[in-house]
N, C-alpha and C positions, 0 to 999 in steps of 0.2 A: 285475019282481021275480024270476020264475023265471030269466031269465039270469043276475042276478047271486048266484043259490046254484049253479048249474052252475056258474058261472065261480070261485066259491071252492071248491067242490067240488073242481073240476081242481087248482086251488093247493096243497090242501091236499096231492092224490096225488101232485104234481110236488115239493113240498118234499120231502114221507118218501119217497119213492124217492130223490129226492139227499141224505138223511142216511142212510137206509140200505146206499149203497154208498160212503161215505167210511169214511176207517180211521178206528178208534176209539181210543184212545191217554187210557187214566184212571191222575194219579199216575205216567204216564213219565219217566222222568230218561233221556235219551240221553246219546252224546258221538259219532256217527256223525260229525259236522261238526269238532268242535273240534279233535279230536286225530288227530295222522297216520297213524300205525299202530294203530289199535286204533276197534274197533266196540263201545258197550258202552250198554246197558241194563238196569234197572230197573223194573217197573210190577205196578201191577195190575190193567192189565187190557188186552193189545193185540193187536187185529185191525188188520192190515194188512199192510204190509209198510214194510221199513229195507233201507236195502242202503251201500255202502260200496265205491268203483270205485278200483284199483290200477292204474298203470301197469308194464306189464313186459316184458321184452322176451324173445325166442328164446333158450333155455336159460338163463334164469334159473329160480332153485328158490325159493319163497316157504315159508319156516319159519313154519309156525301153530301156535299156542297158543289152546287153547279151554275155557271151559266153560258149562253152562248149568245152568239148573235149572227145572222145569216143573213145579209145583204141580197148575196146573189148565190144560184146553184143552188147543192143539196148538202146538207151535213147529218148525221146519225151516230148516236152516241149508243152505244153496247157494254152490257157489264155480262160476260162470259165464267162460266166453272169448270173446273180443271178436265172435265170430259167434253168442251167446248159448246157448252150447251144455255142458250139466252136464258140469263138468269134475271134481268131488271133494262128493260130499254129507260135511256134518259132525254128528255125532253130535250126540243132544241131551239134555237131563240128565243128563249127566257131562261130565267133562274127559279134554282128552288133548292133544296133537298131531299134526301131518301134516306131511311136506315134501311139496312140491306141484314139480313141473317144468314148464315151460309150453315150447308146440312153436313158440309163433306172437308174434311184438310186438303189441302194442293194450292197449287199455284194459278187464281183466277187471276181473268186479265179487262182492264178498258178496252173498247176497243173502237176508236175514231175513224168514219169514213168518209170522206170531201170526195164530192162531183161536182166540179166545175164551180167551186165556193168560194165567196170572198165573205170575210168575218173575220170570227175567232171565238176559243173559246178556254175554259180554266175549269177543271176539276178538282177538287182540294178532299180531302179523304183524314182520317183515322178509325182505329181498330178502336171497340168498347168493347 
């Protein structure tokens, strides 16, 4: 009898520890997947992270169009290079845009992080 309360005991700590390090995502609407150029979000309520991987190559310039809006919590917007390394952070609760030039070929990435965020946000992109 006592083993099997240890043994749900353990269960219980192994479940909430693996819900509490998955992203949380309440009332998200994305389009990170659907659409080519553009990252865009919705929610009320998202811990985790989103991100969004660009191919580009050796002096190409990436024209970004942004904005966000942050209610509640924290959001950070990251523009990454193929050696994963901060190439351009993007402002957050506002708008604006960047031209971006990149020094290297590979697959750079957006890369969105929510803590405990209500808002949203849209990033719209092309290559010159």
């Amino acid at each position: 009898m006592k083993r099997k309360w240890v043994f749900s005991g353990i269960l219980v700590l192994v479940i909430v520890t693996m819900l509490a390090a998955c992203d949380k995502r309440l009332m998200f609407v994305g389009s990170s997947s659907s659409t080519k150029n553009k990252i865009a979000a919705s929610y009320k309520l998202f811990t985790g992270t989103d991100e969004k991987k660009v191919s580009l190559k050796k002096g190409d310039t990436l024209a970004v169009d942004y904005q966000s809006e942050v209610k509640k919590g924290e959001l950070t917007i990251n523009f990454y290079d193929p050696d994963n390394q901060l190439v351009q952070s993007i402002s957050t609760n506002e708008s604006g845009n960047e031209k971006i030039e990149v020094s290297k070929d590979g697959k750079y990435r957006f890369k969105i992080n929510g803590k405990h965020t209500k808002g949203s946000y849209e990033i719209t992109y092309k290559i010159e």
